[in-house]
Every structure is written in C-alpha cells, then in structure tokens.
C-alpha positions in Angstrom: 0.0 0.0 0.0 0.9 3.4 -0.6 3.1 3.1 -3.9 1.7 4.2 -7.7 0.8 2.5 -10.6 0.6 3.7 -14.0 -3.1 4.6 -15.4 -4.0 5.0 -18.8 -6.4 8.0 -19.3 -9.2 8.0 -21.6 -7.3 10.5 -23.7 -4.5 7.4 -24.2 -1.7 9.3 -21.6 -0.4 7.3 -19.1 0.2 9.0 -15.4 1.1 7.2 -12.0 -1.5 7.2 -9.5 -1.6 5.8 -6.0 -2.6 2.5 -5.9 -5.5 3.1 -4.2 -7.6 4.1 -7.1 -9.4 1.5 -9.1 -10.3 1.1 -12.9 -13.5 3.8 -13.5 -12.5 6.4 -10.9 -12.7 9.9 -11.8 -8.9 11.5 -11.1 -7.6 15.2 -11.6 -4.9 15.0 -13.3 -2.8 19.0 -13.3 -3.0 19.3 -17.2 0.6 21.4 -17.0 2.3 18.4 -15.1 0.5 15.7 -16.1 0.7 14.7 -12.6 -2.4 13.2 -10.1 -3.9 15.9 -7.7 -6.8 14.1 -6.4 -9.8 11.7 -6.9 -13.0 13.9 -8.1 
C-alpha cells in the first residue's frame, strides 16, 4: 500500500496514481504536469 501504478487515461496518456484508485475512478490530473492531484 501506498506506492503508484501507472493509469492509462481516456485521452491514451499514461500518469502514476496511487494504488488506491481503481479502474472507473474519476482523477484530476494537473494538465501542466500531467501529474495526479486528487480523486473527483
């Protein structure tokens, strides 16, 4: 628990999220990092 995995958005990128979010979840993603902020 607590490490990333790498998610593959419905636009086709690919970010690390924490490994607590499953396949369906809504996720912010900051658009000028490309990094995961939260779950929305």
């Amino acid at each position: 628990a607590g490490g990333t995995k790498p998610a593959t958005l419905e636009t086709g990128a690919v970010v690390n999220v924490p490994s607590f979010v499953d396949v369906g979840d809504d996720v912010l993603i900051d658009s000028r990092t490309g990094q995961y902020m939260s779950r929305a």
